[in-house]
C-alpha positions as CSV (number, residue, x, y, z in Angstrom):
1,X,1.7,22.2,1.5
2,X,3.2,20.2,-1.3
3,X,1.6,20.0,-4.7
4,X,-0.2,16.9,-5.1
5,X,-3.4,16.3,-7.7
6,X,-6.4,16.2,-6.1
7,X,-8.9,16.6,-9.0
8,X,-9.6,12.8,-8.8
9,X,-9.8,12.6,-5.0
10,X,-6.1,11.1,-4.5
11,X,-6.0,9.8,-1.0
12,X,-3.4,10.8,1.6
13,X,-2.3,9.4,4.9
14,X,-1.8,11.4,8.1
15,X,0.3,10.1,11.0
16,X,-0.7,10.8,14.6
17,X,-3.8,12.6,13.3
18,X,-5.0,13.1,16.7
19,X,-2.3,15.5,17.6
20,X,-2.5,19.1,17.0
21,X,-0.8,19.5,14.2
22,X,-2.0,16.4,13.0
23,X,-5.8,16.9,12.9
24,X,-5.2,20.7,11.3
25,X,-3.3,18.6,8.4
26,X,-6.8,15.9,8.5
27,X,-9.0,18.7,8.4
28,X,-7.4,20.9,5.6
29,X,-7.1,17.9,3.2
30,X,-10.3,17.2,3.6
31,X,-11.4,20.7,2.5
32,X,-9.0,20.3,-0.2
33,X,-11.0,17.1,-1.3
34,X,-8.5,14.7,-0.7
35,X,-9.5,11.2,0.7
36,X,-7.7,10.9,3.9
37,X,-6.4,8.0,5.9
38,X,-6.0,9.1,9.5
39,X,-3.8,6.8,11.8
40,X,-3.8,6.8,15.4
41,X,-2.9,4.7,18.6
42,X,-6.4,5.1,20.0
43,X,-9.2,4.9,17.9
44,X,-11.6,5.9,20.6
45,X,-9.5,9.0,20.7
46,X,-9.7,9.3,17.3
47,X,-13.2,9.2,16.3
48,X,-13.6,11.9,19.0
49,X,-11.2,14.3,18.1
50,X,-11.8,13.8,14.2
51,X,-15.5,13.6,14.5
52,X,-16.0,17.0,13.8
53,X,-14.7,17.2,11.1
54,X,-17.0,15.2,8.7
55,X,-15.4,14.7,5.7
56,X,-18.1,13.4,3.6
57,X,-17.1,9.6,3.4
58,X,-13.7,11.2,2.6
59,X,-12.4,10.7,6.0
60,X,-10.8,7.2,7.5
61,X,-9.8,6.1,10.8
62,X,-7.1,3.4,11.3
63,X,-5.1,2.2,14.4
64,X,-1.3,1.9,14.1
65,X,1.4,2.0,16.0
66,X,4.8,3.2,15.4
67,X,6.5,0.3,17.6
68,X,4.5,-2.1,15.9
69,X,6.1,-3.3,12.6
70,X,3.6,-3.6,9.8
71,X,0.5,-1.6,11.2
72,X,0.7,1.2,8.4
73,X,0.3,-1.4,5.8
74,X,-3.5,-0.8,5.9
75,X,-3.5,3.0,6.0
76,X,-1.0,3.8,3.1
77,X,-2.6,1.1,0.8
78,X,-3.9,3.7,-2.2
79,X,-2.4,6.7,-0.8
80,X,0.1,8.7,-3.0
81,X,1.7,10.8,-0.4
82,X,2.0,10.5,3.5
83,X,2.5,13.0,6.3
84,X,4.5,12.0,8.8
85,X,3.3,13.8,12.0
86,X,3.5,11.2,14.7
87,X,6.3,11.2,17.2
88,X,7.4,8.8,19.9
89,X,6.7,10.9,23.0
90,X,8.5,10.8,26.4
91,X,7.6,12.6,29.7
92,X,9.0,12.9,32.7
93,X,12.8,12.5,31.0
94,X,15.5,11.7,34.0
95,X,18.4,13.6,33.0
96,X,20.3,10.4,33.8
97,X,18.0,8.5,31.4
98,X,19.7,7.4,28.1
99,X,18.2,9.1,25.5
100,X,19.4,6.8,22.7
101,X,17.1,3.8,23.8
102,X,14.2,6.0,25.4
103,X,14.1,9.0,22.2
104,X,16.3,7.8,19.4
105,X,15.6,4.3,18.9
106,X,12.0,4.3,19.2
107,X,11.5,7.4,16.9
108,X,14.0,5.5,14.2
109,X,12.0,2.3,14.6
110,X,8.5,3.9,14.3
111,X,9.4,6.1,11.4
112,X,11.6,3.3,9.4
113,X,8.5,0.8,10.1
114,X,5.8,3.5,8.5
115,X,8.8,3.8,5.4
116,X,8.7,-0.2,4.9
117,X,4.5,0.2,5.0
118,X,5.2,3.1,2.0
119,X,7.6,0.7,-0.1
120,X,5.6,-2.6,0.2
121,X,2.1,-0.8,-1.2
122,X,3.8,0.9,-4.3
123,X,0.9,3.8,-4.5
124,X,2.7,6.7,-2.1
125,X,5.3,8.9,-4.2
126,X,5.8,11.1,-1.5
127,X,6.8,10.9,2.7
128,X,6.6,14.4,4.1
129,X,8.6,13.9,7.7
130,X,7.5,17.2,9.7
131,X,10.0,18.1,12.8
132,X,9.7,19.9,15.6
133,X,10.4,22.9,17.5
134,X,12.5,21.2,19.0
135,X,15.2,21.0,16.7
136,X,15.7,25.0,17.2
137,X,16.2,27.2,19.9
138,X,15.2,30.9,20.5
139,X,18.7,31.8,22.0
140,X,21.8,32.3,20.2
141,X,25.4,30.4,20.9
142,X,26.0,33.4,23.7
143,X,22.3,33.1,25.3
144,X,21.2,35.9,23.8
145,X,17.2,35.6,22.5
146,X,17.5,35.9,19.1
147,X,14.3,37.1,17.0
148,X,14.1,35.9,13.6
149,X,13.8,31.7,14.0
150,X,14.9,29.8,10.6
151,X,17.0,27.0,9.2
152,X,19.9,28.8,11.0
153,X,19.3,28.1,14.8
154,X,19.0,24.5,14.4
155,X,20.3,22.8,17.8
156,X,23.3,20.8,16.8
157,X,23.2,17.0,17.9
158,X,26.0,17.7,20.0
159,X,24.5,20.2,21.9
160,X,21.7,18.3,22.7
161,X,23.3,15.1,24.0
162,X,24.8,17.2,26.1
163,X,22.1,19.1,27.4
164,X,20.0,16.1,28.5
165,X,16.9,18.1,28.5
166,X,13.9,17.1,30.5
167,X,10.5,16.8,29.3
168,X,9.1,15.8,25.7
169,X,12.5,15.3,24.2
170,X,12.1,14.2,20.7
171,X,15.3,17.3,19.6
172,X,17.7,15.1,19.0
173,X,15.7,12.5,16.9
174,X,14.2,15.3,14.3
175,X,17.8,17.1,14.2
176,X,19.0,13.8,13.0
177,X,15.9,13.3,10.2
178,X,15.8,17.0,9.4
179,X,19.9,17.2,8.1
């Protein structure tokens, strides 16, 4: 996790907090005494799935979107860093479906419209984009299963726009963030 003060209870912001790795992040800030601000679509959904975790007053909940331009302004204000966990998510990909406008676009939009949030508060020093899985594969360029995953097996761009793969395709979108 990076190295951030947290003597003086600095305050960090969490993207899609309500996802799985999202709400681990939440949770072990919190236990590191950080004040965090925890953005979600649905705040419903959020106050369930974080409400176990207490947090002491240290813990709050704000709605944003990342197609909407300007709803992170709220939940950076005061924070020094940001973790940027939330993803556009598709299901149900047609392979005939164009993944530029229905992966690409929205996950450029959301996370450029969180980075303009960052730049018009002044507080956050650090955006920490996490990736995916995604962006790697198990299998080597002859199909064979290869068992030590790193850096190295990242998918090339290429590869995926060519594959068209079905399902929650957000590959191609962290390949292009993650070089």
């Amino acid at each position: 996790m990076a190295s951030f003060h947290h003597g003086d209870a600095m305050a960090m912001c969490v993207t899609g907090a309500t996802g799985y790795i999202g709400s681990w992040l939440v949770q072990s800030l919190l236990k590191k005494g950080y004040l965090v601000h925890a953005t979600a679509r649905d705040l419903d959904k959020a106050r369930q799935v974080l409400s176990n975790l207490g947090g002491n007053g240290k813990l709050k909940i704000f709605k944003a979107d990342l197609d909407e331009e300007g709803s992170f302004d709220e939940a950076v204000k005061g924070c020094i860093g940001v973790f940027h966990v939330a993803a556009s998510m598709e299901f149900n990909c047609d392979a005939n479906q164009n993944i530029e406008s229905s992966i690409l676009a929205p996950a450029l939009r959301g996370t450029t419209n969180l980075l303009q949030s960052c730049s018009k508060v002044g507080s956050v020093k650090r955006v920490i984009f996490t990736s995916s899985i995604s962006t790697i594969t198990a299998k080597d360029e002859n199909g064979e299963w290869i068992h030590k995953i790193d850096e190295s097996c990242l998918n090339p761009a290429n590869l995926v726009w060519k594959k068209r793969p079905s399902g929650w395709v957000n590959s191609l979108a962290t390949n292009l963030f993650s070089l």
